[in-house]
Backbone as JSON Lines, residues from 0, in Angstrom:
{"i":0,"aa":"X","n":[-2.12,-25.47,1.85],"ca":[-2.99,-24.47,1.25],"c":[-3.29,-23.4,2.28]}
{"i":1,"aa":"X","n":[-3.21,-21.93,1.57],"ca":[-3.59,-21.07,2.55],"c":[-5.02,-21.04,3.31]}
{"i":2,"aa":"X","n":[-5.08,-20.57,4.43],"ca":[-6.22,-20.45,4.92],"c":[-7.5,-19.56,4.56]}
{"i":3,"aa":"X","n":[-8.37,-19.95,3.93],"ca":[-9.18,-18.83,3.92],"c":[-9.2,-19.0,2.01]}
{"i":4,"aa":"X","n":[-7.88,-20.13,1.01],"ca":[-8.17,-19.98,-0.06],"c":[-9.36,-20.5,-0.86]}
{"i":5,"aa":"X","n":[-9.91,-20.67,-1.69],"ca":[-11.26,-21.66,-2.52],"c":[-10.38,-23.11,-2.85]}
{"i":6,"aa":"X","n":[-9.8,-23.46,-3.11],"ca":[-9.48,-24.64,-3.46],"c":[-9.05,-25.61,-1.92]}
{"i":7,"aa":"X","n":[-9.37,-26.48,-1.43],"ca":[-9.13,-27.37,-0.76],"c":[-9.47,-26.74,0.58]}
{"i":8,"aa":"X","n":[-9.57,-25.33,0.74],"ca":[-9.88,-25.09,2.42],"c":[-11.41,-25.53,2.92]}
{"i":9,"aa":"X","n":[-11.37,-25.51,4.21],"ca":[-12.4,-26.26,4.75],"c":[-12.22,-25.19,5.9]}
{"i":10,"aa":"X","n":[-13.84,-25.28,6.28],"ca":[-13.81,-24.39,7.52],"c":[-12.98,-25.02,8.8]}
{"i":11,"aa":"X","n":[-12.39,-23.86,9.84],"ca":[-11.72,-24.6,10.82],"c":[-12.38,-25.78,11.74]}
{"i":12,"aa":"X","n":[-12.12,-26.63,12.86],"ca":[-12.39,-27.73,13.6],"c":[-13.46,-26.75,14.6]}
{"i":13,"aa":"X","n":[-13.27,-25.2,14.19],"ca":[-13.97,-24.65,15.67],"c":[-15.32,-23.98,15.08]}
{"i":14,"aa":"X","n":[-15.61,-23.6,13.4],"ca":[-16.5,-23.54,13.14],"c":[-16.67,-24.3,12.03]}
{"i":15,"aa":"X","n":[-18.08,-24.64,11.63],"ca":[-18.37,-25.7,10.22],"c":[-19.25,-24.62,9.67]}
{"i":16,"aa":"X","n":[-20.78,-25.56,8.94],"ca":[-21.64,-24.96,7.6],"c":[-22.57,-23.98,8.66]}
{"i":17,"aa":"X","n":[-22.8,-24.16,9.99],"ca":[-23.68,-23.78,10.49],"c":[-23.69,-22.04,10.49]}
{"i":18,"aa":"X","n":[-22.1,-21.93,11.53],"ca":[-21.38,-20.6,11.58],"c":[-21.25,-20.11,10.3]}
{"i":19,"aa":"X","n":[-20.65,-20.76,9.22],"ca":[-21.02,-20.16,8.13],"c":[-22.04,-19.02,7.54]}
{"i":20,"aa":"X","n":[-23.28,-20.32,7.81],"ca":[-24.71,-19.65,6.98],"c":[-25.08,-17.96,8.38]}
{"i":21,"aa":"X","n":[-24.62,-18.25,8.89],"ca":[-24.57,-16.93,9.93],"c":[-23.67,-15.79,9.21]}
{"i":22,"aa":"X","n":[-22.47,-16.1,9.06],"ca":[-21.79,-15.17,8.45],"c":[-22.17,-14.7,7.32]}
{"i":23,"aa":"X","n":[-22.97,-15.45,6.24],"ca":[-23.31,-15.36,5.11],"c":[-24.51,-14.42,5.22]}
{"i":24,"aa":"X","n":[-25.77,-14.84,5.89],"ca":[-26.63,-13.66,6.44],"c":[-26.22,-12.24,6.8]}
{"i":25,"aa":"X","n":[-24.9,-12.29,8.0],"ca":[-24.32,-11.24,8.3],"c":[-24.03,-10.01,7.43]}
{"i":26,"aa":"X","n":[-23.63,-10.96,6.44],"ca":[-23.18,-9.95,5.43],"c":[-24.18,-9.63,4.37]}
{"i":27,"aa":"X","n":[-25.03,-10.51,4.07],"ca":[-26.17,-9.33,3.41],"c":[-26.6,-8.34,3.9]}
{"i":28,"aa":"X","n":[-27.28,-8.75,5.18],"ca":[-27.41,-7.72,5.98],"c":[-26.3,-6.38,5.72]}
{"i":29,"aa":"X","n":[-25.28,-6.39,6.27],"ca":[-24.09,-5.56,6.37],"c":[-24.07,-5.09,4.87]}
{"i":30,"aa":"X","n":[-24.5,-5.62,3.54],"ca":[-24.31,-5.16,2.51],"c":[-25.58,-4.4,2.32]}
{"i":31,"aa":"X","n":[-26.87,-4.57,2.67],"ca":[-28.22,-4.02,2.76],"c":[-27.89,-2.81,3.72]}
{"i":32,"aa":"X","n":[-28.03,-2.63,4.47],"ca":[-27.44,-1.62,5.5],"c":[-26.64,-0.43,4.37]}
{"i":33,"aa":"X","n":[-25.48,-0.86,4.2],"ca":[-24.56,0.21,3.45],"c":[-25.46,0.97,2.07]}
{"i":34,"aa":"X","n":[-26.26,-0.28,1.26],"ca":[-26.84,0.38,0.41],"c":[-27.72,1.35,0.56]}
{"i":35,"aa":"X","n":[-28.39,1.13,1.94],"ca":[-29.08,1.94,2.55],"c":[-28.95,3.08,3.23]}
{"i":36,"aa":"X","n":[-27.28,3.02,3.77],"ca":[-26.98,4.3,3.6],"c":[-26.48,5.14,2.52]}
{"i":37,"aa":"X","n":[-26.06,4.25,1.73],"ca":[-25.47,5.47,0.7],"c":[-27.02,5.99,-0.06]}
{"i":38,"aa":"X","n":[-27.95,5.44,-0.4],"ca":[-29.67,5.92,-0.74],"c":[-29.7,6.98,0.39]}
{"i":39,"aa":"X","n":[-30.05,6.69,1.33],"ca":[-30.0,7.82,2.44],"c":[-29.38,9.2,1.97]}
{"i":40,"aa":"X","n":[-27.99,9.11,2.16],"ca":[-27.17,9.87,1.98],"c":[-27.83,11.07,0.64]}
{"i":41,"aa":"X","n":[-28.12,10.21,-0.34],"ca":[-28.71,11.07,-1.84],"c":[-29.73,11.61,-0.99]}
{"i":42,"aa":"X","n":[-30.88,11.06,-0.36],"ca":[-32.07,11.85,0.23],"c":[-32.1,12.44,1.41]}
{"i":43,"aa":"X","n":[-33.26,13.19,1.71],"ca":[-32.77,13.97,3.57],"c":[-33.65,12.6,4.08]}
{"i":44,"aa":"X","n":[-34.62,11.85,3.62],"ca":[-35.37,10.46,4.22],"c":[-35.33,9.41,3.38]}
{"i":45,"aa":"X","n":[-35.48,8.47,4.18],"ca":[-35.38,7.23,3.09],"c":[-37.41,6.81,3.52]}
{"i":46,"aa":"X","n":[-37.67,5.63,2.8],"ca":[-38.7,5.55,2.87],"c":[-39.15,4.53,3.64]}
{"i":47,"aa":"X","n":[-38.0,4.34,4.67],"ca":[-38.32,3.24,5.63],"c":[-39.15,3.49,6.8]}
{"i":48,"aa":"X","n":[-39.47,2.77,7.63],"ca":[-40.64,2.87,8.95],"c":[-39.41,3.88,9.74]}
{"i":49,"aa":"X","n":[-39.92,4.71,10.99],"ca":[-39.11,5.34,12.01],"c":[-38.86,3.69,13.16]}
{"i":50,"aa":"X","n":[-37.4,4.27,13.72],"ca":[-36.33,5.02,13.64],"c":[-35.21,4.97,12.07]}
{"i":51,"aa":"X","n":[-36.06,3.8,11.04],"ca":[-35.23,3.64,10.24],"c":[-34.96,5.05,9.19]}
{"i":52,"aa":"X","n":[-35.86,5.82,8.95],"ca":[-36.03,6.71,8.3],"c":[-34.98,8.04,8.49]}
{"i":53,"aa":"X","n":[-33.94,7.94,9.89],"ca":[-32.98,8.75,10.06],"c":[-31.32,8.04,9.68]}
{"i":54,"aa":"X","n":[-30.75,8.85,8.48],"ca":[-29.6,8.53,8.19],"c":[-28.46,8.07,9.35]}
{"i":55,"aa":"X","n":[-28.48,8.49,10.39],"ca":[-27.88,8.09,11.43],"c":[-28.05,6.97,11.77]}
{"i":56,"aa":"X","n":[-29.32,6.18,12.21],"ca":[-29.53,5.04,12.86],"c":[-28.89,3.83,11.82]}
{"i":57,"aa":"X","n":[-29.71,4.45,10.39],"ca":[-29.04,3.27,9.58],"c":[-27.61,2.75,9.84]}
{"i":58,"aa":"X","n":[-26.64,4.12,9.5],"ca":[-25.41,4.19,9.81],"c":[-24.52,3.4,10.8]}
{"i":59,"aa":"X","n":[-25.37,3.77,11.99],"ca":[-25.17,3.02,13.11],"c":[-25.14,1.67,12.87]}
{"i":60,"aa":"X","n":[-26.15,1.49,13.0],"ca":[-26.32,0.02,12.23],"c":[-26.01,-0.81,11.32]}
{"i":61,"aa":"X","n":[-25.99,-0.14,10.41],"ca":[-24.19,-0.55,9.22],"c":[-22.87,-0.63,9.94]}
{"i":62,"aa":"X","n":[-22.45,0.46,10.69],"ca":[-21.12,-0.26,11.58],"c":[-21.49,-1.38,12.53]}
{"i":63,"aa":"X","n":[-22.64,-1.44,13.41],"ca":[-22.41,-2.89,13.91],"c":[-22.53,-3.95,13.52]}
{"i":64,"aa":"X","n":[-23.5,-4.2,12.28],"ca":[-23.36,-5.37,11.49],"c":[-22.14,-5.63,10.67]}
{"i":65,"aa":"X","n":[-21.46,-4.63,10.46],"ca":[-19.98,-4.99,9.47],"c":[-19.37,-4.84,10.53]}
{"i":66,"aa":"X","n":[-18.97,-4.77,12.05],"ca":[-18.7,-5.43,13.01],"c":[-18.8,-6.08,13.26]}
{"i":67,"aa":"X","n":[-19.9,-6.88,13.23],"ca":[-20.09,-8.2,13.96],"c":[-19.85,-9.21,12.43]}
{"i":68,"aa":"X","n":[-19.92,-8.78,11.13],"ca":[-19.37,-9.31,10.33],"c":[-17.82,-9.88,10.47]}
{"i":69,"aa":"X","n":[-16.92,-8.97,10.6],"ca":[-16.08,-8.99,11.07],"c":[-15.29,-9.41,11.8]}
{"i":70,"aa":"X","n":[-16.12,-9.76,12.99],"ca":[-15.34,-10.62,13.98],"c":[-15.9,-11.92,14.06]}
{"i":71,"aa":"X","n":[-17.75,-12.12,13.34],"ca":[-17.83,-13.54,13.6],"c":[-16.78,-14.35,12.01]}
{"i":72,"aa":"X","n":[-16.23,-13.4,11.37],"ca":[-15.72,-13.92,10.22],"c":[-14.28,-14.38,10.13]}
{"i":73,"aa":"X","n":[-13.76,-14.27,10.99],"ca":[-12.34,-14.34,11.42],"c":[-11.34,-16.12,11.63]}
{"i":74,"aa":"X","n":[-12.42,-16.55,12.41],"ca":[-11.92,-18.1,11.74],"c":[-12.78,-19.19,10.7]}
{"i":75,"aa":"X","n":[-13.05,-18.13,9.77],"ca":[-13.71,-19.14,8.6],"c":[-12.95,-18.63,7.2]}
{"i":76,"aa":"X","n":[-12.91,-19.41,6.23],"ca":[-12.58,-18.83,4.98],"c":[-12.96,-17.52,4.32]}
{"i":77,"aa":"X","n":[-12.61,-17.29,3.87],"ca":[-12.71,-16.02,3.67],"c":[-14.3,-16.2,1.94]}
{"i":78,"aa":"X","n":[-14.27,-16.84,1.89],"ca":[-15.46,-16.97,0.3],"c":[-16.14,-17.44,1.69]}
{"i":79,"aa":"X","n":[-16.33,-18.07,2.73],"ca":[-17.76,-17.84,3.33],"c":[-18.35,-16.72,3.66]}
{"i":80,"aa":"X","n":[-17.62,-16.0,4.15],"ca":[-18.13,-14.67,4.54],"c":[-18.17,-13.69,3.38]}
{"i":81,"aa":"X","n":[-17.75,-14.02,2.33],"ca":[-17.98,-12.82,0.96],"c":[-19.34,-13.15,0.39]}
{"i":82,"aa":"X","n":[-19.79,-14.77,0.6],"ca":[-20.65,-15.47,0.34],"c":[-22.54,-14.35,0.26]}
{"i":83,"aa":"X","n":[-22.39,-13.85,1.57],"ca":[-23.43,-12.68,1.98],"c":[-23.32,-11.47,0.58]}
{"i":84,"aa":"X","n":[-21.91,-11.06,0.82],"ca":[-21.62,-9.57,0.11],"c":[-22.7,-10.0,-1.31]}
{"i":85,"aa":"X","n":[-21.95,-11.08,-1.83],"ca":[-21.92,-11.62,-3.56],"c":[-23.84,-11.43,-3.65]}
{"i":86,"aa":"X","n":[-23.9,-11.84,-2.34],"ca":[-26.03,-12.19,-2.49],"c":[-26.41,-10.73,-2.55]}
{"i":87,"aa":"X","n":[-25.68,-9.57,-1.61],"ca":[-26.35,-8.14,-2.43],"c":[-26.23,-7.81,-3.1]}
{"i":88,"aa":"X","n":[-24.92,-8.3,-3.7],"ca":[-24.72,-7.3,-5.64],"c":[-25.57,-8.31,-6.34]}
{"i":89,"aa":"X","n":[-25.83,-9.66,-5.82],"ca":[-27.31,-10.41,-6.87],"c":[-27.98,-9.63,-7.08]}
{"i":90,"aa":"X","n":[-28.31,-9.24,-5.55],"ca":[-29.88,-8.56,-5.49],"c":[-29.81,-7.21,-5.77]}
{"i":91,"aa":"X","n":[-29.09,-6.32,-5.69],"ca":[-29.45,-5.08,-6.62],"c":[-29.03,-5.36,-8.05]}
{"i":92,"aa":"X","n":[-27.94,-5.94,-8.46],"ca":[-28.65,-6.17,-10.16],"c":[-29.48,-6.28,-10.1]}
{"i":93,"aa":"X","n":[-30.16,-7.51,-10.0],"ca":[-31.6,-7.82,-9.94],"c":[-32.8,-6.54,-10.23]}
{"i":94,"aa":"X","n":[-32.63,-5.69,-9.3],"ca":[-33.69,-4.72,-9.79],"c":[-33.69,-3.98,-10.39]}
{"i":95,"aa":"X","n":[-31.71,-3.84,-10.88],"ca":[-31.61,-2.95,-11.98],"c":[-31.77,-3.35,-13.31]}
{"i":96,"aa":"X","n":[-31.61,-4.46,-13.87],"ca":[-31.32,-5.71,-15.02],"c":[-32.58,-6.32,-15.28]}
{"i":97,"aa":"X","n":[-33.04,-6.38,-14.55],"ca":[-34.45,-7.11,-14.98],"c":[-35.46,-6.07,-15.42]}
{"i":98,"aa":"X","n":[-35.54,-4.88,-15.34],"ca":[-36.25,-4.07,-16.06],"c":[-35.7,-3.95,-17.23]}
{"i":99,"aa":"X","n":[-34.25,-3.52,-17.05],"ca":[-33.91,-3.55,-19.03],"c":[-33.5,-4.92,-19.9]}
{"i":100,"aa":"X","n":[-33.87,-5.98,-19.12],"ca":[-33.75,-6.98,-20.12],"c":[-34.25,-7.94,-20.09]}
{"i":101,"aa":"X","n":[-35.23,-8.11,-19.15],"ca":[-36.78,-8.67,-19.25],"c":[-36.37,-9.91,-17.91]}
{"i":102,"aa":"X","n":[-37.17,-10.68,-17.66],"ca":[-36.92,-11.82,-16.72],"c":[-36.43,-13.01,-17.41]}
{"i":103,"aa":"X","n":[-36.7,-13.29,-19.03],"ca":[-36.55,-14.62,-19.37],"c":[-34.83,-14.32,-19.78]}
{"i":104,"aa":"X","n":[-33.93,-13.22,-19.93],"ca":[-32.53,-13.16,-20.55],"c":[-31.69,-12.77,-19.05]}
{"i":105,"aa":"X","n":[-32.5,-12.35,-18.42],"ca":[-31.94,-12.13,-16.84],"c":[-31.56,-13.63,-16.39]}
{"i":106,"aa":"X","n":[-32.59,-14.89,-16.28],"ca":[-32.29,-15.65,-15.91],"c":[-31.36,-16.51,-16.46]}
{"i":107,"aa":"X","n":[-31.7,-16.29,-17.73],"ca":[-30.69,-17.23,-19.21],"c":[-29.45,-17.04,-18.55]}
{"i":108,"aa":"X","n":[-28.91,-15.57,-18.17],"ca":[-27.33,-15.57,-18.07],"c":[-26.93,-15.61,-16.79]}
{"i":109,"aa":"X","n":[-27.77,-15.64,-15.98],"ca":[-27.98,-16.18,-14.74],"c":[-27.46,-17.31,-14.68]}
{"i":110,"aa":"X","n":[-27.95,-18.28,-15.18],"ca":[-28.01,-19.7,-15.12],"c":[-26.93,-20.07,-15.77]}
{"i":111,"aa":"X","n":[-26.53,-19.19,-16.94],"ca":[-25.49,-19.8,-17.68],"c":[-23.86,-19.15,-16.89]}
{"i":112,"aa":"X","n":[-23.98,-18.07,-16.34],"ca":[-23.22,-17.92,-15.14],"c":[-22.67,-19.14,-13.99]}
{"i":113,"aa":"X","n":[-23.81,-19.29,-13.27],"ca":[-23.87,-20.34,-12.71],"c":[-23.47,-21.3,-12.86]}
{"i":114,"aa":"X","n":[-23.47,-21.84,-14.11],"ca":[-23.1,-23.73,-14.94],"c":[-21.86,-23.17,-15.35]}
{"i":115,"aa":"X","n":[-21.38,-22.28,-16.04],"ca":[-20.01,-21.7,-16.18],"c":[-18.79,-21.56,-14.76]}
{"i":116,"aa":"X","n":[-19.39,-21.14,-13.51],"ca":[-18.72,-20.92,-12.38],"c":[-19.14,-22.45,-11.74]}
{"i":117,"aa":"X","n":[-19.58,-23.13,-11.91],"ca":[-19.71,-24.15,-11.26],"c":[-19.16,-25.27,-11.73]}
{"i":118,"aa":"X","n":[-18.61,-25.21,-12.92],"ca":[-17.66,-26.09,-14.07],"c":[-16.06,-25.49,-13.49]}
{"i":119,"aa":"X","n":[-16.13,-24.03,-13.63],"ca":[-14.74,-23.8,-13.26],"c":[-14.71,-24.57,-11.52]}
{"i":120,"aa":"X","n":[-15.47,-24.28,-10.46],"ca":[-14.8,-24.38,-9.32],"c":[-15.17,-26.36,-9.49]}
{"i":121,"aa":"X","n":[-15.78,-26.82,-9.97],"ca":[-15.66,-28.4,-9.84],"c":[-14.55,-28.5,-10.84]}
{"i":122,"aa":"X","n":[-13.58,-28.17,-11.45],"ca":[-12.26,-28.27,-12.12],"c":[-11.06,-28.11,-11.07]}
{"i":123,"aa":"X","n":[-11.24,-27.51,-10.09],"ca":[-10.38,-26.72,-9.18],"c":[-10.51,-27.89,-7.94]}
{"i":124,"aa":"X","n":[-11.66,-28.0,-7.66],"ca":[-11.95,-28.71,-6.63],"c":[-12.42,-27.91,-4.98]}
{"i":125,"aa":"X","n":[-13.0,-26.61,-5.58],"ca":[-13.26,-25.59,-4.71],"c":[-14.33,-26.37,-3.41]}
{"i":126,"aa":"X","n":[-14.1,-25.68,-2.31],"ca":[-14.95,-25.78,-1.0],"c":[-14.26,-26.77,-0.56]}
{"i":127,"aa":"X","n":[-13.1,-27.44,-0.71],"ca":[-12.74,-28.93,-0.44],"c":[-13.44,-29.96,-1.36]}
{"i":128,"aa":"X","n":[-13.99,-30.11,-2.32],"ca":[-14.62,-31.49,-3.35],"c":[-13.79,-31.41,-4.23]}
{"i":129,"aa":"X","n":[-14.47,-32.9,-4.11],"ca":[-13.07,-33.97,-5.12],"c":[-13.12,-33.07,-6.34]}
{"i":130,"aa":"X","n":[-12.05,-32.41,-6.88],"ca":[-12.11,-32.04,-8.6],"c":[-12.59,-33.09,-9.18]}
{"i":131,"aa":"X","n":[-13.71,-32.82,-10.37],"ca":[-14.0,-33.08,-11.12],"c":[-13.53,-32.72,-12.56]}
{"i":132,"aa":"X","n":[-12.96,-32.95,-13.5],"ca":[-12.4,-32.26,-14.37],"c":[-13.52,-31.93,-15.61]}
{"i":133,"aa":"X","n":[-12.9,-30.46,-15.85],"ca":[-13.76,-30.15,-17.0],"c":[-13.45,-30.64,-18.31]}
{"i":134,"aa":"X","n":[-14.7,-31.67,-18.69],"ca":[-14.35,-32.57,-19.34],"c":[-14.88,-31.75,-20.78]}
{"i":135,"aa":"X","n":[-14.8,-32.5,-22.26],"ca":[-15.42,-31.91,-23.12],"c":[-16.87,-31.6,-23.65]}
{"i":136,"aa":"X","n":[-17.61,-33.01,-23.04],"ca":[-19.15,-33.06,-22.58],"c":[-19.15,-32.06,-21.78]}
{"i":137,"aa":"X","n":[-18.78,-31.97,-20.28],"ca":[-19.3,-30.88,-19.44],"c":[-18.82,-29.43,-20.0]}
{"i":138,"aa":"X","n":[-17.79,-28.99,-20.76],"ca":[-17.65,-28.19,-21.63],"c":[-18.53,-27.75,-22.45]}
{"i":139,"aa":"X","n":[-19.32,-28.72,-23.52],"ca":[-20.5,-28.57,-24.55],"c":[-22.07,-28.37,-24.05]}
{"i":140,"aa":"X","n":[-21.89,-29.0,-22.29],"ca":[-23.09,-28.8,-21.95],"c":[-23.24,-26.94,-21.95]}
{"i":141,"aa":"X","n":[-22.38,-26.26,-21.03],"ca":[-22.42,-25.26,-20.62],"c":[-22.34,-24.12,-22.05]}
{"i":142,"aa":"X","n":[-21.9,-24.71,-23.42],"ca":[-21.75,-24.3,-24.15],"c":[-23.04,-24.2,-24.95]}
{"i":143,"aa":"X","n":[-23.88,-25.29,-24.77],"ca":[-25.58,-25.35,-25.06],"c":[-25.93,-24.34,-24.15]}
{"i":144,"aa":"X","n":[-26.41,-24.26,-23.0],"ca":[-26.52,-22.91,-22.24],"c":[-26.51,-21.55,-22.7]}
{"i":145,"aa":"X","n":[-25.01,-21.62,-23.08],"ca":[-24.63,-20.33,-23.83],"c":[-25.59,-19.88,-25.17]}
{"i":146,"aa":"X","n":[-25.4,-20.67,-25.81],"ca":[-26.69,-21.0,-27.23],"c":[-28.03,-20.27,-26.54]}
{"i":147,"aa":"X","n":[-28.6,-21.11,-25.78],"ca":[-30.08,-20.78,-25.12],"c":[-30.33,-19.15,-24.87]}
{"i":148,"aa":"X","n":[-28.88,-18.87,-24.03],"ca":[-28.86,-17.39,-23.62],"c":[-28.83,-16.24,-24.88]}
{"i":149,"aa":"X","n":[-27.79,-16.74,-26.11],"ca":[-28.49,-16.29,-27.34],"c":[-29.57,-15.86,-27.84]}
{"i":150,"aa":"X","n":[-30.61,-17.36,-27.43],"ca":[-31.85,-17.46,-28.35],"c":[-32.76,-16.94,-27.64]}
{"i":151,"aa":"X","n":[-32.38,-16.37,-26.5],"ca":[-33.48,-15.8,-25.78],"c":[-33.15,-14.16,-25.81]}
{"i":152,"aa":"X","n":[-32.12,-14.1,-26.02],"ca":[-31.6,-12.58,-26.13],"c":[-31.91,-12.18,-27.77]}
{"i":153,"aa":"X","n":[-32.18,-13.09,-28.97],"ca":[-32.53,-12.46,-29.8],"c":[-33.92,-12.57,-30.56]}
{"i":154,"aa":"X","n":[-34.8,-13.35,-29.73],"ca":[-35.8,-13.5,-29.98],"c":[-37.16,-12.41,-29.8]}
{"i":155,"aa":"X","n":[-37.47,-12.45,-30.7],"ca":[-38.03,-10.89,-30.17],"c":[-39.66,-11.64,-30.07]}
C-alpha cells in the first residue's frame, strides 16, 4: 500500500499519534492564518489586536505556519496532516450554516455525515483497523439518522 494512502497506512516507525496531533494543529492554524488573510485582503484592517491588525504580519505568518506544516508533514500520511485543513472548513461552515439553518439541522447532518463517513472508512478498514463490513443493520442504522435529519429539517 502506498504511503500516505487511508486504507491500511500507519504512521512511519519515526513518527506515531503524538507528531500527528501536532501536524493536525499545524494546519488549522495554517488554515486560520490564510482565512485571515484573504479577510484582510477585502479590508485595509482586520479586527485583530496589533501587530495582528497589519495584512503583512498575518501573511508572514501564514507562510511560516504552512512551512512548518510542510515539513513537519513529510513523514506522516498524508489524511494526518489534511486532518487540521478538514477542522477549518468545519469551522467556517460552522458560522456560515448555522445561521441559515438553525443549530438543531446543522448538527442532524453533521452527525449523519459522520455515521455515514465512519461506516464507509470502517468498510475499507481506514487508519490501519480491522475492516468492519458494512453490514445491513449498520446500513439501516445510518439510514435512521438520515430519517432524523429529515424530521428535523421539516419540522417547523
Amino acid at each position: 500500500m502506498r504511503h500516505g494512502c487511508i486504507a491500511g497506512a500507519r504512521p512511519s516507525s519515526r513518527l506515531g499519534a503524538r507528531e500527528a496531533t501536532w501536524v493536525s494543529i499545524l494546519g488549522t492554524l495554517s488554515g486560520l492564518a490564510i482565512v485571515v488573510v484573504v479577510q484582510a485582503g477585502r479590508q485595509r484592517h482586520t479586527s485583530l489586536p496589533s501587530p495582528l491588525n497589519r495584512r503583512w504580519v498575518v501573511a508572514g505568518l501564514a507562510v511560516v505556519l504552512v512551512a512548518a506544516l510542510l515539513v513537519s508533514a513529510r513523514d506522516i500520511p498524508l489524511y494526518f496532516a489534511l486532518t487540521g485543513t478538514i477542522a477549518t472548513v468545519f469551522l467556517i461552515l460552522t458560522g456560515v450554516l448555522v445561521p441559515r439553518l438553525g443549530l438543531a439541522l446543522f448538527f442532524a447532518a453533521v452527525t449523519l455525515g459522520t455515521v455515514g463517513g465512519a461506516l464507509v472508512m470502517d468498510d475499507l478498514g481506514a487508519f490501519g483497523t480491522t475492516p468492519k463490513d458494512a453490514s445491513l443493520g449498520r446500513a439501516l442504522g445510518v439510514g435512521l439518522v438520515a430519517v432524523g435529519t429529515v424530521i428535523v429539517r421539516r419540522a417547523k
